[in-house]
N, C-alpha and C positions, 0 to 999 in steps of 0.2 A: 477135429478138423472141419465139420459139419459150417462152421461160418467161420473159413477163412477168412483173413484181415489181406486185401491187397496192398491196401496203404501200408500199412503196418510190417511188409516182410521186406520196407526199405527203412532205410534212417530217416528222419525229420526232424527236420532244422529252420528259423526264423528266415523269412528273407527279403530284404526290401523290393517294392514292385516298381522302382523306378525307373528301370531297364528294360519292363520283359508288360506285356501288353494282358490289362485285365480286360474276361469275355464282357460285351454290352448286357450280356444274359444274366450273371452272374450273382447279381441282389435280387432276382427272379428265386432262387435257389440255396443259395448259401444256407449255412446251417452251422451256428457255432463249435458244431465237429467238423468243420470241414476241414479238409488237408488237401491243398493244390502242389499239384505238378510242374513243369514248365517242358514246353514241347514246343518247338519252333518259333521258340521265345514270346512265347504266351504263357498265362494258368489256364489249367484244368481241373477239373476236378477229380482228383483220385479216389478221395471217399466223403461223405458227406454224416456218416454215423450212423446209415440205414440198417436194417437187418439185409444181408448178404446174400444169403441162401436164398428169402424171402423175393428178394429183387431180384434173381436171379431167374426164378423159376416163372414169376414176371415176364423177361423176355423171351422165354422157354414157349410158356403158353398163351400169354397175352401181346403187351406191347408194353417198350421203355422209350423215354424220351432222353436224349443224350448230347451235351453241350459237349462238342468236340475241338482239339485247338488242330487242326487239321488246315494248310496252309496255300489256298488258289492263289494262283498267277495269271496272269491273261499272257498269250503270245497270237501278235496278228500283224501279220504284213504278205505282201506278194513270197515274201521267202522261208512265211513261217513253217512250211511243211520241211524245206530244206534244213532248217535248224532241229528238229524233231526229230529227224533221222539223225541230224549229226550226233544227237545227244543221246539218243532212246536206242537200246540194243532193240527197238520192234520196227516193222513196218506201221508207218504211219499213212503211205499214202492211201491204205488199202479201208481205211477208219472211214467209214460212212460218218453221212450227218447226223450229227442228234445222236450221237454211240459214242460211248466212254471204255478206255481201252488200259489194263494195268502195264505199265510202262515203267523201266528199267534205266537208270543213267549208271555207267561205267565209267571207272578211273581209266588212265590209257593202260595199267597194267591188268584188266579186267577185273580189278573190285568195286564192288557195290557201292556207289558214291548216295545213290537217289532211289526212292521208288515214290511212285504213286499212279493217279487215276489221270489217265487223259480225256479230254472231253472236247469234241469238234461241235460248234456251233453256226460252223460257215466254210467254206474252203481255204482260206486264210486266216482262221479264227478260232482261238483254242484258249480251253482252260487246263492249266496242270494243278491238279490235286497233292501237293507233296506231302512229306512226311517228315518228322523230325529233322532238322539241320538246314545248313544254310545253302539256298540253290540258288536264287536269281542270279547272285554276283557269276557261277559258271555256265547260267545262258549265256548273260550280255558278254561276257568273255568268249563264247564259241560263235556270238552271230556278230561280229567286230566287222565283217566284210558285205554281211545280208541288211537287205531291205525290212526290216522288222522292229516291233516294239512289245516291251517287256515290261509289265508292270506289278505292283501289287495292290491287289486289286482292294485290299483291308476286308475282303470279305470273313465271316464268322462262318462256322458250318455248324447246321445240328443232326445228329440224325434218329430217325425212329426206326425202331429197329424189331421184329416178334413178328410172330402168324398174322394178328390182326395190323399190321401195318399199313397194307394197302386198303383197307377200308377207312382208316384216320386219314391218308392221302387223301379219298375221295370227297371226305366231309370236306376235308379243310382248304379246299379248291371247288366245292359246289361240284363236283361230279365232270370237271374239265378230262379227268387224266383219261388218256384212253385204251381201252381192250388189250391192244399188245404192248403196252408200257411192260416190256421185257426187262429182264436181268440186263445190266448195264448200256440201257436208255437211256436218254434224256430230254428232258423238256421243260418250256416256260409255263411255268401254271402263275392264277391269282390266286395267294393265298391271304382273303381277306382283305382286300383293295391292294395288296400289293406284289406285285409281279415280279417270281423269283426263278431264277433254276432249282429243277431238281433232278438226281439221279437216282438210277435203283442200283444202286451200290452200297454198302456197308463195311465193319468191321467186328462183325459178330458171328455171322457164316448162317443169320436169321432170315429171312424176307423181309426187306424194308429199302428206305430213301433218305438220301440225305438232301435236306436245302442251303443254301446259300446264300445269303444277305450280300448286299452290293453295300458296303458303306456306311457313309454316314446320308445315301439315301433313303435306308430302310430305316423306319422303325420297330428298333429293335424288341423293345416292352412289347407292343401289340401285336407282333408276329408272334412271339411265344405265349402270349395270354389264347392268341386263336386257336394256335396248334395246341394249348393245354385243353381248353374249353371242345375243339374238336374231339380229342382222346380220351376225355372224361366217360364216354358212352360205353368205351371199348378196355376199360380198367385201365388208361393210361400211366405210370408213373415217370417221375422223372428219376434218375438215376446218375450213376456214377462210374469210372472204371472198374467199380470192386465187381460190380457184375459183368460189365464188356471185356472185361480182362479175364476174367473164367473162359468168357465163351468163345474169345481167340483163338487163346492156348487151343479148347477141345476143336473148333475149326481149323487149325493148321495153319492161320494166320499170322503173318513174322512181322517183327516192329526195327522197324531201320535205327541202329545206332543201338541196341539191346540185343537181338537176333541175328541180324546182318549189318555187315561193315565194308569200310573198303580190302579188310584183307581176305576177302572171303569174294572168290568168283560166284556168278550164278548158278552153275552148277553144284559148286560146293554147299548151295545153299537150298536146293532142292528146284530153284525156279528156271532151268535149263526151256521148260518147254515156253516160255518168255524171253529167249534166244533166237533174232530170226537172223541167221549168221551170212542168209541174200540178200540182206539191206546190205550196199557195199561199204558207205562209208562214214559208219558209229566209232565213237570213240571207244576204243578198247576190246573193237573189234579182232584184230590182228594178235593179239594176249588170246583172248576167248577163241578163235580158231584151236590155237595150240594146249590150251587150256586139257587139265585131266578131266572128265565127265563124271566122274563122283561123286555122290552126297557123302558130307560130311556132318549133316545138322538133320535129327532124327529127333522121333518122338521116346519120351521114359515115360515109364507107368511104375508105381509104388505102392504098394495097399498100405502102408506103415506111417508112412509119412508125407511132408510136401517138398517136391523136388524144387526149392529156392534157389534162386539166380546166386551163381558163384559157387555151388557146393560143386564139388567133383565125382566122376564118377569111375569107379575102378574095377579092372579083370583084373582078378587074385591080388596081389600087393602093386598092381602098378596100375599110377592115375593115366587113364588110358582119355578124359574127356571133363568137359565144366556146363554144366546148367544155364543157360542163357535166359530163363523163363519157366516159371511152374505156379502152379495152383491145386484148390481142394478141387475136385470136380465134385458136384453135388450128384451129378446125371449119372457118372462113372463108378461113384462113392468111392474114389480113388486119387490118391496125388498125383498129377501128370503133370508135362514140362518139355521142354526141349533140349537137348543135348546136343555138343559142340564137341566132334571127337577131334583128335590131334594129328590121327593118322586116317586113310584110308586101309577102312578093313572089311569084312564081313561081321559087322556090327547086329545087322534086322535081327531080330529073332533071338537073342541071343541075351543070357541070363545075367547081369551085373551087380554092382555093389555101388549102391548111392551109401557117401557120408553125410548122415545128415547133421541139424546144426546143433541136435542133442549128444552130439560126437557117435554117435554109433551107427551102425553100419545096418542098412537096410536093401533086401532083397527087390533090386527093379529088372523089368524088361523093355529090352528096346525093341520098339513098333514104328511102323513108315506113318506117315501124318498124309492128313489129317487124322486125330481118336476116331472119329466115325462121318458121314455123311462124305463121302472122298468125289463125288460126283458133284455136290454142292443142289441138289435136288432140292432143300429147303430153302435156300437164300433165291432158288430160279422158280417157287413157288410150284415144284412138281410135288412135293408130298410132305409131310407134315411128322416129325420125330417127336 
């Protein structure tokens, strides 16, 4: 299990790119083992053929470079804050400038339609960071009556991600960023004649920033040649999900449309305390009031095996629950994963039976997530695992 295969514990199949948007990055990186993804109708890159573990231990101790298909929106007009509440179970008005805020959209029956990163760059002026599936179409559907505009902005995102993060930031900006460039910040820096956002936000639970290209203004080649040339000092590599996908999972991190769905409330999903239930009037508000408060999606631990998407997990002869996401953990030397029970129980703590896909039955325990760092002290640069 020492170099689990991410790519590998899905099926892979041929498929034409006619439809679904290849990254500008992308012949910067390719690798005749590559195996791409598709994520809000883009490729990704899932694996590239690197050594696993090796990469892994990479963003651990050093720094990775990561072509992400992660999908900005701009929303800005006199009403844009009014539509943010309609749609975001958070308060928005309360989002300082220059601060990026993780944000929640609700079905009207309280499931999980959306999530991502919001970003205020003005008081009418926002960028949404989403996630898997398709969102613009249910703004312009909720701002039908407001003063506002919705766009896609075709921005790309990358992000770098490890201890030595912030110091590739400083190279690769000439020393702009500044002192309190906090945990979910943001700001315009020049990186290399050209003038982009960035945030200190991530999907790894590491310290690091992702940037963001505007288009077909940016040049796309030489933003990534600077940011590779900037990271070369600091053992930069560029990488793939086989590594960002280990270190998810061990940060407690959920992927919308694999972990969370619309039948699954926020509660049921662990993210209750991204519930602000005095914003008066968000979609699916009035569900979520009435709503059980229970987690239902919990971490499993396996010294045996890897807890893969789709296996079950069961007390004594009954499947009490299904794997939504697992991996080797290199750092844990242990299979972990997340779990998806059926019912409300006193699940924490408690000793189960993973099937796994050798049909045999392996001894896990279920644990509250994040596997470690539950404070998030490494991604807010207080200390170093």
């Amino acid at each position: 299990m020492k170099n689990f295969d991410y790519a590998a514990s899905h099926p892979t199949v041929r498929i034409s790119a006619k439809r679904f948007e290849t990254s500008p990055f992308a012949d910067k990186y390719a690798t005749e083992d590559m195996v791409f993804g598709i994520y809000c109708g883009r490729f990704y890159a899932m694996s590239r053929g690197d050594d696993i573990v090796e990469h892994y231990w990479k963003l651990r101790r050093d720094v990775a470079l990561f072509d992400v298909p992660e999908k900005p929106l701009e929303i800005i007009g006199p009403d844009a804050v009014t539509l943010m509440e309609r749609v975001f179970c958070r308060r928005v008005d309360s989002l300082k400038l220059w601060r990026a805020r993780y944000c929640i959209a609700c079905t009207p029956n309280g499931g999980i339609l959306m999530d991502g990163v919001l970003i205020r760059l003005a008081p009418d002026h926002f960028w949404y960071v989403q996630a898997d599936g398709e969102f613009e179409s249910w703004l312009v559907a909720h701002a039908h009556d407001l003063d506002v505009s919705i766009r896609d902005l075709r921005s790309r995102v990358l992000q770098i991600q490890g201890p030595k993060a912030l110091e590739v930031l400083h190279s690769a900006t000439a020393g702009q960023v500044p002192d309190k460039f906090g945990y979910f910040h943001a700001g315009r820096f020049n990186f290399g004649d050209q003038e982009l956002l960035a945030t200190r936000t991530g999907w790894t639970g590491e310290l690091g920033f992702e940037i963001y290209s505007e288009g077909e203004s940016t040049d796309h080649h030489a933003l990534w040649d600077h940011l590779v040339a900037c990271g070369q000092p600091y053992g930069l590599v560029v990488s793939s999900l086989d590594s960002m996908g280990i270190r998810r999972i061990e940060a407690g991190i959920l992927d919308n449309g694999t972990d969370i769905d619309p039948s699954m409330t926020p509660y049921e999903a662990g993210l209750g305390d991204f519930v602000d239930l005095d914003s008066p009037h968000f979609v699916g508000r009035s569900a979520l009031l009435k709503a059980d408060k229970n987690c239902l999606l919990l971490g499993l631990s396996c010294d045996t095996t890897v807890p893969f998407s789709g296996l079950e997990v069961y007390d004594g002869k009954s499947a009490v629950g299904i794997v939504t996401a697992g991996a080797w953990s290199p750092c844990l030397d242990k299979g972990i994963g997340y779990v998806r029970f059926r019912e409300i129980g006193n699940w924490l703590g408690r000793q189960l039976t993973l099937c796994g896909r050798d049909g045999g039955r392996h001894p896990c325990g279920i644990v509250s997530l994040p596997f470690y760092d539950a404070e998030k002290k490494i991604a807010r640069g207080l200390a170093q695992d």
